[in-house]
C-alpha positions in Angstrom: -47.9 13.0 18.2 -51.1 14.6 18.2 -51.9 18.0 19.5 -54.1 17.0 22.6 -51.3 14.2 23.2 -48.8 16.9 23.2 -51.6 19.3 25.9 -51.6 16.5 28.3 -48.1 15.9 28.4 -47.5 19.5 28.7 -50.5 19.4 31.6 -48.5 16.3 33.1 -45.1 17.8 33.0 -46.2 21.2 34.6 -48.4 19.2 37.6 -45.0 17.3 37.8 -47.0 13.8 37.6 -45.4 10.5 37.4 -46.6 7.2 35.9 -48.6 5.9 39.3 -50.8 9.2 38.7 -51.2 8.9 34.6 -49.7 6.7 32.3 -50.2 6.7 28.4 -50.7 2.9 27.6 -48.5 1.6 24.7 -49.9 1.4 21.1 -50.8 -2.1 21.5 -52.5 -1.8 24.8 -54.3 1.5 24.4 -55.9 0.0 20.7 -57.2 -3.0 22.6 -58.7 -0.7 25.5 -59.8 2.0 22.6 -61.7 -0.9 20.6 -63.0 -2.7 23.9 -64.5 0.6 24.9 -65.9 1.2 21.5 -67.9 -2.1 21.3 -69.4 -2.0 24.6 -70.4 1.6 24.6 -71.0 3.2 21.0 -73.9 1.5 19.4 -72.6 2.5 15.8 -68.6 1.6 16.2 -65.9 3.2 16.0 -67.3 7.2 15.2 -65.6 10.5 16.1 -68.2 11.7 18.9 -69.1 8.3 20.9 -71.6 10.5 22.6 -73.8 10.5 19.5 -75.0 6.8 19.8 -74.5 5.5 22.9 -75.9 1.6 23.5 -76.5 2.0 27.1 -79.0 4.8 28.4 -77.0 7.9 29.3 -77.5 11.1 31.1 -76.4 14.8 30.5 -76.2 17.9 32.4 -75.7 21.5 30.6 -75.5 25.0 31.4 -72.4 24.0 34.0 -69.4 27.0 33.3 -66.5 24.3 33.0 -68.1 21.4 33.4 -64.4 19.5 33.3 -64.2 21.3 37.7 -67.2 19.0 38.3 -65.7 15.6 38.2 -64.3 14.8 41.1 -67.6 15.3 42.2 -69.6 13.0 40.0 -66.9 9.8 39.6 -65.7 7.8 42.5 -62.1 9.1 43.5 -61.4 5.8 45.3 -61.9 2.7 43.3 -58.3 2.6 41.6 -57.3 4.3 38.3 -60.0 4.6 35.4 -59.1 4.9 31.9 -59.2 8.3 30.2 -59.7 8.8 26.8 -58.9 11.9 24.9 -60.3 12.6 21.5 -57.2 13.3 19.3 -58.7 13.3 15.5 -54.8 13.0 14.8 -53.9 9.9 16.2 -54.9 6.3 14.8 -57.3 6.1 17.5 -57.8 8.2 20.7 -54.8 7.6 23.2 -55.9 6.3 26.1 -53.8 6.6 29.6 -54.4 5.0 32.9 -55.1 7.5 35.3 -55.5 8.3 39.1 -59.2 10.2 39.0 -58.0 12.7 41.7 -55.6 14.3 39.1 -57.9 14.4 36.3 -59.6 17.5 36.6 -56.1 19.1 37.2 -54.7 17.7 33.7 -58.0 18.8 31.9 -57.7 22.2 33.4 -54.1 23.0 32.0 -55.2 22.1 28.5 -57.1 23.5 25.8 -60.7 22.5 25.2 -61.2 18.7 24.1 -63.1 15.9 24.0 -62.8 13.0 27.0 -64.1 10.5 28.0 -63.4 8.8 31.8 -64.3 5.0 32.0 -64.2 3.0 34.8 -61.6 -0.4 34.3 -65.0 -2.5 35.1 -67.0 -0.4 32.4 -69.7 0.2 35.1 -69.9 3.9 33.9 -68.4 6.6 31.8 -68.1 10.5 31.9 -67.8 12.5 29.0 -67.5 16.0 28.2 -68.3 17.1 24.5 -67.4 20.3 22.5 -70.7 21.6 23.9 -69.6 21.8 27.2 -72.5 19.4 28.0 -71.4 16.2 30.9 -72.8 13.0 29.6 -72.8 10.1 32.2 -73.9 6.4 31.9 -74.5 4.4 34.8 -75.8 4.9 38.4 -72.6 5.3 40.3 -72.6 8.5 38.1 -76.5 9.9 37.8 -76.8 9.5 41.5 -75.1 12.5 42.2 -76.7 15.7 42.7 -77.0 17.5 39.3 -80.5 17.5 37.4 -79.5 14.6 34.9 -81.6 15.0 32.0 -82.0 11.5 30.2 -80.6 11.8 26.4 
């Protein structure tokens, strides 16, 4: 297992979580969710920092001191569970777990630093947070909230 698969299921463990609030899909599921979320929003394939080429326009906001406490402020809470993706450079590809949003910024906040990125099931947007600290959002649900969104 990889170290930020081991962080989040440390994270889980300590929040006491169970399954209906984050779930890590099976190899088979989570490849087909990984790949699906590759070709619809990475422009170049499957790449370490998606963020680099996104296909659809996208957003960012900087100078935010943990920008990971912002995100239940920015995503909708209450439209069901969203993927989330964590960049794990040693896994196959990036684990992805099916996740109640509310308990997102929880998980995030027991770990160390790490790539994510947060997807809505629909693929109407996505959050990320890179190794700069910097949010990137695409879609409206997300860039109608009330940070300065710079477009990238």
């Amino acid at each position: 297992m990889g170290e930020v698969k081991d962080e989040i299921q440390n994270a889980i463990n300590k929040l006491r979580l169970d399954e209906s609030s984050i779930r890590l899909l099976d190899t088979a599921s989570g490849k087909k969710i990984f790949d699906e979320c590759i070709k619809y929003f990475v422009q170049s394939g499957d790449r370490r920092w998606w963020w680099e080429n996104f296909k659809l326009p996208s957003y960012s906001v900087i100078g935010l001191d943990y920008p990971f406490t912002y995100i239940d402020s920015i995503i909708p809470l209450y439209d069901g569970n969203v993927w989330l993706i964590a960049e794990d450079d040693q896994e196959p590809f990036y684990p992805v777990y099916d996740c109640d949003p509310k308990v997102i910024k929880d998980i995030i906040g027991e770990c160390f630093s790490f790539e994510y990125y947060i997807i809505d099931k629909e693929k109407e947007w996505l959050l990320c947070e890179n190794h700069h600290n910097v949010l990137i959002a695409i879609g409206d649900k997300l860039t109608k909230s009330n940070y300065n969104w710079e477009a990238d």
